[in-house]
Rosetta silent file (secondary structure, phi, psi, omega in degrees, C-alpha in Angstrom):
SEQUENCE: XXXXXXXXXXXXXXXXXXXXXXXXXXXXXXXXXXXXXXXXXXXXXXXXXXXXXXXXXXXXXXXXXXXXXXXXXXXXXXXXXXXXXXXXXXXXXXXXXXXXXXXXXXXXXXXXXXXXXXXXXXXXXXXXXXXXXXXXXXXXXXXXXXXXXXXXXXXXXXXXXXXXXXXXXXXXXXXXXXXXXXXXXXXXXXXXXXXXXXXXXXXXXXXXXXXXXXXXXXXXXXXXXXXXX
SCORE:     score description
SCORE:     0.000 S_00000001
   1 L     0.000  135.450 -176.764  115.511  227.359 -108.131 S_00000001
   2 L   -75.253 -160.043 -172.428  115.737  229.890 -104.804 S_00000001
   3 L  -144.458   63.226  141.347  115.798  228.125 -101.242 S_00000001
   4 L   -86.459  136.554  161.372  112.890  230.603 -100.921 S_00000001
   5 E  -114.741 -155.142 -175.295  109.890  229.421  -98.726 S_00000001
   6 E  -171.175   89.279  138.725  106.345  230.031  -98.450 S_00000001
   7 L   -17.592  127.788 -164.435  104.831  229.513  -94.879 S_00000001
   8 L  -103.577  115.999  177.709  101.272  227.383  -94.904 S_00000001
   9 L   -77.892   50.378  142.051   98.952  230.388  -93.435 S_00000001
  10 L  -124.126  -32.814  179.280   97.181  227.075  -92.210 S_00000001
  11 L  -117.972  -18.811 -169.796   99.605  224.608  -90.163 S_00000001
  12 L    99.543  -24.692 -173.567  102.497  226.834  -90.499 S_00000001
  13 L   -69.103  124.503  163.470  104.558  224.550  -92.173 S_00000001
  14 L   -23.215  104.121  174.272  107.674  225.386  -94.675 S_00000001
  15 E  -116.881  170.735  162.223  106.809  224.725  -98.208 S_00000001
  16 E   -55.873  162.511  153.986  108.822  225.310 -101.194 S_00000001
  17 L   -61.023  -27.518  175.333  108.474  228.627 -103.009 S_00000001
  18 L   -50.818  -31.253 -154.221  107.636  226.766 -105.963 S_00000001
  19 L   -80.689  160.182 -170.535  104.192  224.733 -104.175 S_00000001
  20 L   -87.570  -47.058  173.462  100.965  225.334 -104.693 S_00000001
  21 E  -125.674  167.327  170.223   99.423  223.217 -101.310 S_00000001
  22 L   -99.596  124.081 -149.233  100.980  222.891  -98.527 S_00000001
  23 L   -58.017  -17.480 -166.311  102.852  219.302  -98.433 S_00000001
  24 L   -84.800  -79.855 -169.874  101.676  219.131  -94.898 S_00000001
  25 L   -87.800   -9.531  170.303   97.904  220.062  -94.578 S_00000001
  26 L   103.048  -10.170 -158.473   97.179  219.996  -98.164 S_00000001
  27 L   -77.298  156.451 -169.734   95.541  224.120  -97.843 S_00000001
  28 E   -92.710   98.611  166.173   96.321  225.801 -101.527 S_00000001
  29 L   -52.596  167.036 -137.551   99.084  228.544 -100.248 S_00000001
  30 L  -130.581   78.452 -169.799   98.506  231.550 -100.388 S_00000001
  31 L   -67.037  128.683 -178.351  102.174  233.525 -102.155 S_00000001
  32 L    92.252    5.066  167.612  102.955  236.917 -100.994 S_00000001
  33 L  -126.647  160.642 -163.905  100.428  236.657  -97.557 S_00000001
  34 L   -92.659  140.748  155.951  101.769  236.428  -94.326 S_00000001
  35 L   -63.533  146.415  177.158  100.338  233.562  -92.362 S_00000001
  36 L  -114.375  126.015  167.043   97.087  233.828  -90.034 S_00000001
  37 L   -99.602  156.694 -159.713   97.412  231.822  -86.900 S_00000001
  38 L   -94.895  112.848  149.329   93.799  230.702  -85.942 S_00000001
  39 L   -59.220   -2.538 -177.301   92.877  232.122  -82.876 S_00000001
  40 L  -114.840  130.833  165.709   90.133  229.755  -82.416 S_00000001
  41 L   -42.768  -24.797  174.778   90.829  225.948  -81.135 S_00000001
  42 L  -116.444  157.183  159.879   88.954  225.090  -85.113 S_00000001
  43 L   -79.672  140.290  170.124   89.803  226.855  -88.096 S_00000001
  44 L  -127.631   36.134  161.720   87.481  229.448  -89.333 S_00000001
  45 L   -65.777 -171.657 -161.200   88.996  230.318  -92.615 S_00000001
  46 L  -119.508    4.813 -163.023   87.441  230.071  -95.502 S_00000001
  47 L  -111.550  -95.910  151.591   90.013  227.869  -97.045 S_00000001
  48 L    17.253  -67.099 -172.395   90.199  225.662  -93.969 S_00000001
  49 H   -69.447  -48.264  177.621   86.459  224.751  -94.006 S_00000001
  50 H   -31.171  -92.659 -169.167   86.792  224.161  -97.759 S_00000001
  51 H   -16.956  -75.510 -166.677   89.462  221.660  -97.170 S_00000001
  52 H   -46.275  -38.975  165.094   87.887  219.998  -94.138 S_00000001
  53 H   -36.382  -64.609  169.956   84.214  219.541  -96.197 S_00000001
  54 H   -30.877  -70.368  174.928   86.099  218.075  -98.584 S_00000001
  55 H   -85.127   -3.116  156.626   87.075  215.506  -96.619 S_00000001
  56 H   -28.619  -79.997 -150.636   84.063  215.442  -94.437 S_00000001
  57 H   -76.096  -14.537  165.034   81.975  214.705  -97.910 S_00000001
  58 H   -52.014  -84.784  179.460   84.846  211.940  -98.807 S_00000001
  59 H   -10.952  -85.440  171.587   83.884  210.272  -96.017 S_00000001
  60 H   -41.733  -49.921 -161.671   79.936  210.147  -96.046 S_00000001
  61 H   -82.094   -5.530  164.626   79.921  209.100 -100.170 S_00000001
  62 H   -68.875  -52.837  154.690   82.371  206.117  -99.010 S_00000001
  63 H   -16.085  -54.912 -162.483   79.670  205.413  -96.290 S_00000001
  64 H   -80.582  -55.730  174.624   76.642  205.638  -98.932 S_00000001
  65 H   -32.401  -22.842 -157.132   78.715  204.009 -101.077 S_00000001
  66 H  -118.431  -23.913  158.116   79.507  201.086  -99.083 S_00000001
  67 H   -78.716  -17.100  171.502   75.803  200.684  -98.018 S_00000001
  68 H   -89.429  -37.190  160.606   74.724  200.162 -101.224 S_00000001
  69 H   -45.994  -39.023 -172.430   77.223  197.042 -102.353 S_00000001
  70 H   -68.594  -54.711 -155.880   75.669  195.654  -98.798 S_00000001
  71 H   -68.483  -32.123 -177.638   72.231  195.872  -99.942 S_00000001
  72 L   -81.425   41.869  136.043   72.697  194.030 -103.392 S_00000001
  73 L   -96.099   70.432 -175.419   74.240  190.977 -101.396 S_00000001
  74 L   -53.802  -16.671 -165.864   70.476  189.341 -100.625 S_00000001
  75 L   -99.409  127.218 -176.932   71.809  186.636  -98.928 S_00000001
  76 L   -77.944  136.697 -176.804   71.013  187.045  -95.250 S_00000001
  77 L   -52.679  145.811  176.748   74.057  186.346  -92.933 S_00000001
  78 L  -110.343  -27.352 -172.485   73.764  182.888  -90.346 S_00000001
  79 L   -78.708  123.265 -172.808   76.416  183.902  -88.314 S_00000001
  80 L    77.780    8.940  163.826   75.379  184.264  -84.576 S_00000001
  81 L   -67.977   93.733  169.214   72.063  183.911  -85.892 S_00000001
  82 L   -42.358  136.433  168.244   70.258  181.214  -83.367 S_00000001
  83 L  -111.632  165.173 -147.194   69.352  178.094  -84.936 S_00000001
  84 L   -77.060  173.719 -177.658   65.734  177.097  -84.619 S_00000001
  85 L  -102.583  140.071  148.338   64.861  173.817  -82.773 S_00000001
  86 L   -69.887  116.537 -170.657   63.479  171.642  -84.363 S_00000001
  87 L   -46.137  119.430  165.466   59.672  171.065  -83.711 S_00000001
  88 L   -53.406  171.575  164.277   58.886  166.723  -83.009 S_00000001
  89 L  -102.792  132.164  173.109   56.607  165.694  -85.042 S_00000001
  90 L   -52.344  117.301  157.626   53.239  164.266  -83.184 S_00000001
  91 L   -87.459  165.685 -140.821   52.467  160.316  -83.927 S_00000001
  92 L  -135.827  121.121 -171.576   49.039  159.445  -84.144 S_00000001
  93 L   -86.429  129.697 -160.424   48.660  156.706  -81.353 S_00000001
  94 L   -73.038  122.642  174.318   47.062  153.697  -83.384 S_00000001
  95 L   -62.652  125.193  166.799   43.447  152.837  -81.644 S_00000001
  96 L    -8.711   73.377 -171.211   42.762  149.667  -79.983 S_00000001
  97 L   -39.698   82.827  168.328   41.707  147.082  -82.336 S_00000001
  98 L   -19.634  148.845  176.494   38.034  145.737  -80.364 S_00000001
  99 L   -86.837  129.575 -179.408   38.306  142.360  -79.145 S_00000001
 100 L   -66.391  160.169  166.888   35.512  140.654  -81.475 S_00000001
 101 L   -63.003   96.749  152.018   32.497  139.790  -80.018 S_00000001
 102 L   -26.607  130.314  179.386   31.630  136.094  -79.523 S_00000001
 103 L  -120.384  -37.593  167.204   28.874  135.184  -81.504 S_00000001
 104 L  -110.235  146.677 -175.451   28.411  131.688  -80.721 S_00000001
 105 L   -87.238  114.340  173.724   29.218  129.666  -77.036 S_00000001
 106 L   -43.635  164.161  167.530   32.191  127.549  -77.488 S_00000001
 107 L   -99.030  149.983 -177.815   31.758  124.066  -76.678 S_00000001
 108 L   -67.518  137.050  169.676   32.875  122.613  -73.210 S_00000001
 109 L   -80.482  136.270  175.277   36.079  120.696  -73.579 S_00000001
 110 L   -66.684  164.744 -151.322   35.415  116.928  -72.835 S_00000001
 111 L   -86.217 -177.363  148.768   36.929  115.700  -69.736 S_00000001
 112 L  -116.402  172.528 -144.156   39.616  113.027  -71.008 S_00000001
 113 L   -89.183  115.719  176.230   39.035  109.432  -70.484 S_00000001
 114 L   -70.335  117.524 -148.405   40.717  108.121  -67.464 S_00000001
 115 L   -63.491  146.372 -177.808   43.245  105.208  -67.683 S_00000001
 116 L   -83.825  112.821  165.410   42.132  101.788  -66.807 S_00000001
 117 L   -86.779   27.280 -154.038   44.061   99.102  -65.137 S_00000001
 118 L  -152.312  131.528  152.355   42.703   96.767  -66.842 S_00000001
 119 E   -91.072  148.147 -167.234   42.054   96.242  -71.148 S_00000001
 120 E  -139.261  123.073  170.557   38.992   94.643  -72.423 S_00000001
 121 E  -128.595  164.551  167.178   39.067   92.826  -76.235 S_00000001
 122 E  -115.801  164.044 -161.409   36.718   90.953  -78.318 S_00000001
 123 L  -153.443 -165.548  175.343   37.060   87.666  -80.561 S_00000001
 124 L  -116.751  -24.564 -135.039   35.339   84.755  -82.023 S_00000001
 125 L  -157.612  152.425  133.417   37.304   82.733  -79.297 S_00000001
 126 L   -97.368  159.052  174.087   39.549   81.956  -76.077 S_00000001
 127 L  -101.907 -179.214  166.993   42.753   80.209  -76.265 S_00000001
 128 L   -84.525  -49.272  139.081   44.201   78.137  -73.647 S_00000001
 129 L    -1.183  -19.118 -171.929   45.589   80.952  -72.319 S_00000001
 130 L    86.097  -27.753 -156.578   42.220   82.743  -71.560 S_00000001
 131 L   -72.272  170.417  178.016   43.183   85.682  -74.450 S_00000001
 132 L  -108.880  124.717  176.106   40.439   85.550  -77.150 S_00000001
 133 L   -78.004  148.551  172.246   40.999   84.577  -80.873 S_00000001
 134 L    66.616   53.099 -165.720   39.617   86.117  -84.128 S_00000001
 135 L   -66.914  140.528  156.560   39.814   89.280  -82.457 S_00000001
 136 L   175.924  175.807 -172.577   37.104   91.892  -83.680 S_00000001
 137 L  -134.621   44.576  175.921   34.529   93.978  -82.621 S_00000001
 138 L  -138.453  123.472  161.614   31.405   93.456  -84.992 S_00000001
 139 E  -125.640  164.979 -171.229   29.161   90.866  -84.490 S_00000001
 140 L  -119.664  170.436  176.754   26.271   89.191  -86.883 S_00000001
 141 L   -72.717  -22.472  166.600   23.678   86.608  -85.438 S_00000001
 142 L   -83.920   -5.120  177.401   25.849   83.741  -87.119 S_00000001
 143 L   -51.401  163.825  156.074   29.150   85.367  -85.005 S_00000001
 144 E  -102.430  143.290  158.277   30.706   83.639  -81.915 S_00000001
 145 L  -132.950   99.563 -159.752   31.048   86.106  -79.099 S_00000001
 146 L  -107.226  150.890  160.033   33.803   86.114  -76.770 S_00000001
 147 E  -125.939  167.514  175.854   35.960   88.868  -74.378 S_00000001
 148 E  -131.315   98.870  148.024   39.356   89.036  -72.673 S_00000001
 149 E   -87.952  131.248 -172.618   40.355   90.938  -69.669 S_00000001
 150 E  -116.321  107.541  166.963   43.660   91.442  -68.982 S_00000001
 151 L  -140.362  126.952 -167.595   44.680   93.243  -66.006 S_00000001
 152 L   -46.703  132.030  168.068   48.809   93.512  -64.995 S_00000001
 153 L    69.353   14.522  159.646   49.307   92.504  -61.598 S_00000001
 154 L    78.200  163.618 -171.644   45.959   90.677  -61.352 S_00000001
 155 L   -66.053  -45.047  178.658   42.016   91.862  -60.702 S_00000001
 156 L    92.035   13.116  179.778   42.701   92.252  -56.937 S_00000001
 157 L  -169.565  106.166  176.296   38.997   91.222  -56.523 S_00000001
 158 L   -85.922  173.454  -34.936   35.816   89.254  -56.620 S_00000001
 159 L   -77.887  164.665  150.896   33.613   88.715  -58.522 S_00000001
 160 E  -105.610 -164.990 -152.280   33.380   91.026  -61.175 S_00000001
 161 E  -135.906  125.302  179.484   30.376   92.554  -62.843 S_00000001
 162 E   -95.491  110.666 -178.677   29.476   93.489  -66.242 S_00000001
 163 E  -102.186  141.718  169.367   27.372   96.349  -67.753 S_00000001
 164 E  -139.773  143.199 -156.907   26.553   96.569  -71.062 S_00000001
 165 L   174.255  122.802 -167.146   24.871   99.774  -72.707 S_00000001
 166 L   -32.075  140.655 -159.147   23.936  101.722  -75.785 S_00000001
 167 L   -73.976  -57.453 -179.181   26.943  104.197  -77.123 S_00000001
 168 L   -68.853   -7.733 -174.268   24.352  106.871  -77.718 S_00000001
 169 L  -122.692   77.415  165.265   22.378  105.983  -73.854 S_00000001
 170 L   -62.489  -31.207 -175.184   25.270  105.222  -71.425 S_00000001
 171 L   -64.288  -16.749 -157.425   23.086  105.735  -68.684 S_00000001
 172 L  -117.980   94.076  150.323   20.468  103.089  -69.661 S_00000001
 173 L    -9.177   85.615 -169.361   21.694   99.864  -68.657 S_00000001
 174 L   -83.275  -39.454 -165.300   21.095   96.670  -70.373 S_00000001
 175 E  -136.788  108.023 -158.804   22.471   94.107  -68.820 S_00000001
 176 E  -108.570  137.520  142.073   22.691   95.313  -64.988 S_00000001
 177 E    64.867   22.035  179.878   24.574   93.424  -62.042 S_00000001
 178 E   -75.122  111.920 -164.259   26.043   90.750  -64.211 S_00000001
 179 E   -89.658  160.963  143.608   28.803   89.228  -61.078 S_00000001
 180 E  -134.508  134.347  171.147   31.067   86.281  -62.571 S_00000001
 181 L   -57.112  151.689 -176.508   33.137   84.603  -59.334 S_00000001
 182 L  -159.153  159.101  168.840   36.957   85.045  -60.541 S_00000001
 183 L  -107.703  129.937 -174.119   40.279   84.421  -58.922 S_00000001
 184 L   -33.909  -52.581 -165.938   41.723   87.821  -57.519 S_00000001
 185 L   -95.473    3.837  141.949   45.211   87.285  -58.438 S_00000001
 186 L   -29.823  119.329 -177.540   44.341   86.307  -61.764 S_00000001
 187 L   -85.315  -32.809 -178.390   45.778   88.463  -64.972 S_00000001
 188 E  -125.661  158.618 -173.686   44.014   87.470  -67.900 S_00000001
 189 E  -147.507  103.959 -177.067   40.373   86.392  -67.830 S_00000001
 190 E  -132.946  138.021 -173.988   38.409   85.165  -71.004 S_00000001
 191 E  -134.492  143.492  164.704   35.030   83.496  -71.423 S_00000001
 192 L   -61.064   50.473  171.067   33.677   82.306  -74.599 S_00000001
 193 L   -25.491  -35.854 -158.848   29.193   83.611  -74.787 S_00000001
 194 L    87.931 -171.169 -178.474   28.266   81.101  -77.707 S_00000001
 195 E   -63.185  140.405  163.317   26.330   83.049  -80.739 S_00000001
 196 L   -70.857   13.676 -158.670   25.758   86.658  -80.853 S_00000001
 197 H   -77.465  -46.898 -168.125   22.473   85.530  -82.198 S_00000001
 198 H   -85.927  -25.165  179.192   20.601   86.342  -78.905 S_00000001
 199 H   -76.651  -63.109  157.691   22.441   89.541  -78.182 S_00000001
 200 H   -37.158  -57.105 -164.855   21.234   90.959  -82.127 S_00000001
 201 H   -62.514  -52.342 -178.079   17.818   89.769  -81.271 S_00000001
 202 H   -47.609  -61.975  153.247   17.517   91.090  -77.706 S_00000001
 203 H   -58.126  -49.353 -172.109   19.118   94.510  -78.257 S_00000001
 204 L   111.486  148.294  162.774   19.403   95.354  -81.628 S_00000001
 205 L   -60.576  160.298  176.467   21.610   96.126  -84.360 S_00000001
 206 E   139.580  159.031  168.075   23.636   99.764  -82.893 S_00000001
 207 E   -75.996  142.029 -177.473   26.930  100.619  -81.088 S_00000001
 208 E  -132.702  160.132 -179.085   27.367   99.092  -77.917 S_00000001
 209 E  -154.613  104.596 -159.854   30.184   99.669  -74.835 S_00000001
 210 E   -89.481  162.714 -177.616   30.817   96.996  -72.497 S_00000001
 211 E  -142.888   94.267  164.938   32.252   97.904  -68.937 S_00000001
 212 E   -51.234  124.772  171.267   33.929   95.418  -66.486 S_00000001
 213 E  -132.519  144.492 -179.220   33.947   96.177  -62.602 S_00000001
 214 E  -112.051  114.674  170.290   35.882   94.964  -59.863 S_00000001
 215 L    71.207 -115.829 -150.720   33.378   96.257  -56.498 S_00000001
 216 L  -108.600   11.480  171.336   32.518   99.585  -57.353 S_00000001
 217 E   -84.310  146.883  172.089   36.018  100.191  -59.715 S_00000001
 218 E   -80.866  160.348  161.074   35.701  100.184  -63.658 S_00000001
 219 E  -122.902   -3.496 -166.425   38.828   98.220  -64.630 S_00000001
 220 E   166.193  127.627  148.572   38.516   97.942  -68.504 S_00000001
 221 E  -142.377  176.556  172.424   35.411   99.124  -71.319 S_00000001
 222 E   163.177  138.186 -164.289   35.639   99.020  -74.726 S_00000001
 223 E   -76.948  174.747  171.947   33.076   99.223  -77.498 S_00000001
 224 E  -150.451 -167.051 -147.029   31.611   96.908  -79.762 S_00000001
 225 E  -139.564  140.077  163.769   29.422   96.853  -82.700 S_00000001
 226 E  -122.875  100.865  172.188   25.703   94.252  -83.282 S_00000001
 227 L   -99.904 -175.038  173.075   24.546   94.004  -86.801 S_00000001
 228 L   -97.627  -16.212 -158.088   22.187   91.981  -88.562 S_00000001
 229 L   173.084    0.000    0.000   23.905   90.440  -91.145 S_00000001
C-alpha cells in the first residue's frame, strides 16, 4: 500500500488513497480531481447537498417516527396537570316537623290541698284519752258515730265550729255554724254523736266531708261515707 493521499474536495481533509468517503465529512471522494474550495459560506456542490439531505431527511423520519410511538400511548399524562377541586355536595336541610295542633283543651291542673294543722278521724268510739275507737269511715243507721281532732301544739282557740257537706256540693252546707266551747291549749279533742241513725235519715245515703274550724281557720277535714244498711 502507497502513503499516497487523496484530498476531500469537501473539508479538505487527508484521506487514504485507498478511501472511498472522506473519514472526516463522510463526501464520496472524488480520485484524480483536485479539490474545490467552496467559495460560498454553504456548500453548493452537488455532492455536498446530497450528503447534507441525507442527513436533513434522517432527522425529520426520526421526528415522524417518534411522533407516532407518542400517539399509540393513550394514556394522557397527570403531571403538572391541575387537579380539580372537588365540588361539596349540597345537603337537603330537613323541614321543620309542625308542632301538632291541639285538638282538645287540656284540663286545669288542680290546685293541691293545703296542709292542715290539725287531723280529723272517725270511730264507733272515744277512749279516755279523747282519740276515737273502731276507727272507720262508713256509717249505717245501726253505727255509733264519733270524731277525733288532734292538733300538735294545741287548737290555739275557741270554740270551734263544724261544717258538714256533700262531696259532690261543697258549697252547700248542711250543718252550718255548729261552735262546740273547747280548751285552747288542748291537743286531742273527741266527742262521741250517739247513732248515725239520724244523720242517714236527715241527709241521705252519699259521700260526705266534714271540716273543723278554729275562727275563720280550717284546722282538719276528712271525708266520710252514710249508707243505709
Amino acid at each position: 500500500m502507497t502513503d499516497e493521499t487523496v484530498d476531500c474536495f469537501n473539508c479538505g481533509r487527508e484521506n487514504p488513497e485507498w478511501a472511498q468517503v472522506c473519514r472526516s465529512c463522510g463526501v464520496t471522494l472524488r480520485h484524480g480531481e483536485a479539490r474545490v474550495a467552496p467559495t460560498d459560506r454553504f456548500p453548493t456542490d452537488q455532492a455536498s447537498l446530497i450528503s447534507i439531505g441525507a442527513v436533513l431527511g434522517t432527522i425529520v423520519l426520526a421526528v415522524i417516527v417518534g411522533l407516532f410511538v407518542s400517539g399509540l400511548n393513550t394514556t394522557e399524562p397527570t403531571v403538572g396537570q391541575p387537579t380539580p377541586t372537588p365540588v361539596p355536595s349540597i345537603e337537603e336541610t330537613p323541614e321543620p316537623t309542625p308542632e301538632p295542633i291541639p285538638t282538645d283543651t287540656p284540663a286545669p291542673t288542680p290546685e293541691p290541698t293545703p296542709e292542715r294543722r290539725g287531723t280529723l278521724a272517725f270511730g264507733t268510739g272515744v277512749d279516755g284519752d279523747r282519740n276515737v275507737t273502731g276507727a272507720t269511715d262508713t256509717f249505717t243507721p245501726s253505727s255509733n258515730f264519733a270524731y277525733s281532732l288532734n292538733v300538735p301544739g294545741g287548737v290555739g282557740g275557741t270554740p270551734i265550729r263544724n261544717e258538714i257537706s256533700r262531696t259532690s256540693e261543697p258549697a252547700a252546707v248542711i250543718v252550718p255554724g255548729d261552735e262546740i266551747p273547747v280548751d285552747p291549749a288542748a291537743v286531742t279533742i273527741g266527742f262521741n254523736l250517739g247513732s248515725a241513725a239520724g244523720f242517714v235519715r236527715d241527709w241521705g245515703p252519699g259521700e260526705y266531708v266534714w271540716r273543723i274550724y278554729v275562727g275563720e281557720e280550717l284546722v282538719a277535714e276528712a271525708p266520710f261515707r252514710l249508707t243505709e244498711g
